[in-house]
N, C-alpha and C positions, 0 to 999 in steps of 0.2 A: 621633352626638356631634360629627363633623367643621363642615367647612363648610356653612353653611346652601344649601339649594338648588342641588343639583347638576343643573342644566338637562339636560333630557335623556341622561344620564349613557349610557345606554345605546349612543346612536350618534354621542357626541360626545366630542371629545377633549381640549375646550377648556381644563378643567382647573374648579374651583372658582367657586363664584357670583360672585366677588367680581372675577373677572376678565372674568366674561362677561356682566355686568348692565347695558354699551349694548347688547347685543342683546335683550332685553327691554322696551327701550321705555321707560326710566326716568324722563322727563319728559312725553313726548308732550305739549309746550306747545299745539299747537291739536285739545285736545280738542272732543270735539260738545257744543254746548248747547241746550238744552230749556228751554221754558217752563215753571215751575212745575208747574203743573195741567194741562196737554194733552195728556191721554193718547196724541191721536194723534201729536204732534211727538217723544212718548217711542217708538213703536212703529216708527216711520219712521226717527229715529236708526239704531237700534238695527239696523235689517235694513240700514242703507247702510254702517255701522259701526262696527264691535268689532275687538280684539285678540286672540290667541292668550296670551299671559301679560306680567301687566305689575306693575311693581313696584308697591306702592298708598303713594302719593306725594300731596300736597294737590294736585294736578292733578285725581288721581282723585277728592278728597272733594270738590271743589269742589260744592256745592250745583245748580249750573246743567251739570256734567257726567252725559251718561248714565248712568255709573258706578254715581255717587250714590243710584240708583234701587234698588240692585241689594238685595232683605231675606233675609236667610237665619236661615232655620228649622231647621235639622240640623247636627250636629257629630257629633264624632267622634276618636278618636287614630289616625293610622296610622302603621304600623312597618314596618320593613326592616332587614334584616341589615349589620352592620359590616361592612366590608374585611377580608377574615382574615389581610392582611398586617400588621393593627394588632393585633401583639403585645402590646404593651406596655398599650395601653387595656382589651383584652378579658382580659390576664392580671389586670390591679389591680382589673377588676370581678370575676373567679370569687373572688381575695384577698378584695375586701373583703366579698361574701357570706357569708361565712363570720362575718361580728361584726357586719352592720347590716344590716337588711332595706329600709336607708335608700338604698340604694347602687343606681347601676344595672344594669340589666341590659343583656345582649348585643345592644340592638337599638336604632336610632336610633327617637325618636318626633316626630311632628311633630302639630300642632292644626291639623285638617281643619274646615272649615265649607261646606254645601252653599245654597245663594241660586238666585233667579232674580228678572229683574224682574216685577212682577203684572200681570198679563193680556196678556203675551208666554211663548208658547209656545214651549219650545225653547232658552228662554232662561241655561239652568242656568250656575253660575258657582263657583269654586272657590276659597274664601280657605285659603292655608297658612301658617301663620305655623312656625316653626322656627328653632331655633339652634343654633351650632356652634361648634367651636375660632375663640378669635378674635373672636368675636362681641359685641358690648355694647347692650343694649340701655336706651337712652335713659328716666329718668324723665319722667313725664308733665308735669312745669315745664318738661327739658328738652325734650321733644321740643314743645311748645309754641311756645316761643322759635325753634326752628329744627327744622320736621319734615321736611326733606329733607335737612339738613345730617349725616347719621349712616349708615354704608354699610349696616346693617341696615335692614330695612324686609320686611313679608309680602308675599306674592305673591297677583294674581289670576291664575286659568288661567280664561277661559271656554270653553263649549261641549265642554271636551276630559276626560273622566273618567279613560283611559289618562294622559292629557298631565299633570294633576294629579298624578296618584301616580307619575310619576314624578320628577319634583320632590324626591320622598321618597327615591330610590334612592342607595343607597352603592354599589355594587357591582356590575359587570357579570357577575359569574360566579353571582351569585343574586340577579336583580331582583326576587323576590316583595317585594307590598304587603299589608300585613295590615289588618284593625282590631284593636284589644285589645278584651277583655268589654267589656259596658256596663257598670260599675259603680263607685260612684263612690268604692270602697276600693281598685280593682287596686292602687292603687300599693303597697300595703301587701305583697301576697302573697308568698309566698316562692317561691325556685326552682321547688322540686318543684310546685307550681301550677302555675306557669308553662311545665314541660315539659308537666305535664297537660293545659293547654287546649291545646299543641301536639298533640300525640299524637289527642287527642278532636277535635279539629279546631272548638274552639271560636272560635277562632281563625279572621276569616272573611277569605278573602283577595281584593284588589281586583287583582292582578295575580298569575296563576301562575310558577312557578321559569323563566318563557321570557320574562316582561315583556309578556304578553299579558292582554287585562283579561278577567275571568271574569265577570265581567256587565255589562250596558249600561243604563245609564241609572238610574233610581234605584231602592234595592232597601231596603225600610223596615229590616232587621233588619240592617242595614251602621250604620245611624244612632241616635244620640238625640237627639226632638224640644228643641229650646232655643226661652227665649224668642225671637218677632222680634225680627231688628235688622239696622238700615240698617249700608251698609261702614263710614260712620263711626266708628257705633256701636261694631262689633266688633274696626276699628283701634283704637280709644281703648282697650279692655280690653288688651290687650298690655304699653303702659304702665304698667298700676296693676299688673300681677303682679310677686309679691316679686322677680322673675328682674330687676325693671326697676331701672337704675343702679348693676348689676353687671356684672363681666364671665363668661364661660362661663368654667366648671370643670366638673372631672370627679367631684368631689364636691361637692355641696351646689348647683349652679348649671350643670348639664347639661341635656340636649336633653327628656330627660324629666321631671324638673323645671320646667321652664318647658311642656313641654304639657300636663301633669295639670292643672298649676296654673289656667292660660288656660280647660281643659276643665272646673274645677271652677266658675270665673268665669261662662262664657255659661250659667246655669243654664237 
């Protein structure tokens, strides 16, 4: 529910995305550029250079940047456990369970997308998109008019599958990374579901309770195939969800609200 993208949360002290977002690279004004069509000028880029996690900024859509190359075919929700010194948020959810199955539950979610560019091998790349206390996300007029001008904005991790989900993490004292079912009702289920697929372990996890990743590289039943689409493409979905030209709340416009939604989007 917190702040969107807690960089490395785990070995770092820095505090909240919003503070540590020049270290990510937030403009990187001389991006690489490619010819249109040249496959080979896109492969050569790409192996002299890439980023570690970057804000996706019209730098990155730019048409003539590497970036731009990059089509992802898989999605996904993933979760991670609140801060259990946030009393006050995880109490007013077990409350409000209790009268709407609308409300959320105990666990932050983010909209994971899996990409690579085509016929670069090794190329894998990580769109997260996520919000949090504080957060507003821009309607798609506004963010047109000015789409760097708004401190929210999704993140690419390349090459880093650990480095991605962590991204997702609240919490040092239990870094696991989940996925929720595939199904595109979760949102509905109640509690007792939702301990269930705990317990059963349907619930599949991309980082064990040590912040360690539990498998490497891509693993089909972690994912659900979506159509392709270019980073563009999949930045511009962010905008048209209902979440867009609101601010985060903890009811009706929370971190799982805006990922279900986004997840319901890239069909």
């Amino acid at each position: 529910y917190f702040h969107s993208g807690l960089l490395s949360l785990l070995y770092d002290e820095m505090g909240p995305f919003s503070s540590i977002s020049s270290s990510i690279n937030p403009s990187r004004s001389s991006l690489p550029k490619c010819s249109a069509d040249d496959d080979r000028d896109v492969k050569d880029l790409y192996r002299r250079f890439h980023a570690d996690v970057l804000r996706v900024t019209s730098s990155l859509l730019n048409p003539h940047s590497i970036y731009s190359k990059y089509v992802f075919k898989h999605k996904a929700i993933w979760c991670a456990e609140l801060e259990q010194s946030n009393s006050v948020t995880k109490t007013s959810c077990v409350v409000s369970k209790t009268v709407s199955k609308e409300v959320p539950y105990l666990d932050h979610w983010a909209f994971v997308a899996r990409g690579q560019i085509p016929n670069i091998d090794d190329s894998e790349a990580y769109f997260v998109a996520q919000i949090g206390e504080g957060d507003y996300i821009p309607t798609e007029s506004e963010y047109r008019r000015n789409p760097d001008g708004y401190s929210f904005a999704p993140i690419l991790i390349e090459n880093d599958k650990r480095h991605a989900a962590l991204q997702v993490c609240h919490t040092k004292q239990k870094p696991r990374v989940w996925t929720r079912p595939h199904n595109d009702q979760y949102k509905n289920e109640d509690l007792a579901d939702d301990i269930l697929h705990r317990i059963t372990g349907d619930r599949r996890n991309i980082l064990n309770d040590d912040g360690d990743l539990v498998t490497e590289g891509f693993v089909q039943n972690e994912w659900m195939d979506m159509k392709p689409r270019k980073l563009g493409e999949l930045n511009d979905l962010v905008y048209k969800t209902p979440s867009a030209g609101k601010k985060y709340a903890v009811l009706g416009n929370n971190c799982q609200d805006f990922a279900f939604k986004l997840y319901k989007m890239a069909y």
